[in-house]
C-alpha angles and dihedrals in degrees: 000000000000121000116255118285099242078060090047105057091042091057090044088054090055101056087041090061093035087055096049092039095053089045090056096051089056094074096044129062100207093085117084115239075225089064087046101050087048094050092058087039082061101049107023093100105045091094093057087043096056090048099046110046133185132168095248082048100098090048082057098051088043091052088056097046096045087052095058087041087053080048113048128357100227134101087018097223101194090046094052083045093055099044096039075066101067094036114115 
């Protein structure tokens, strides 16, 4: 079972951001390769997540996301997440 769509395209929205944002630090050296890999360890499971789904999932994606927002204040996961959900 997929996730719904409304979680779906939250959790789209936040890969996307996550993509884009990687691909610009690389190119700065201002950004930690910590906050990086945070950023992936936070995300890395969201495909699975979406494909997968179970009715406990979305408490899971929003606990990893959660855990990179405690760490570093940019990109604001859980923020990216809400408003990807109301996104056409």
């Amino acid at each position: 079972m997929i996730a719904p769509e409304q979680i779906l395209n939250g959790a789209l929205r936040v890969l996307h951001v996550a993509g884009y944002t990687t691909r610009n630090w690389t190119i700065r050296d201002e950004v930690s390769r910590k906050q990086i890999n945070d950023l992936w360890e936070a995300i890395h499971e969201i495909p699975t997540l979406l494909k997968r789904w179970r009715p406990d999932a979305e408490v899971e994606l929003k606990m990893y996301l959660r855990e990179y927002n405690e760490k570093w204040p940019a990109p604001n996961l859980m923020t990216i997440y809400e408003q990807g959900q109301t996104e056409e």
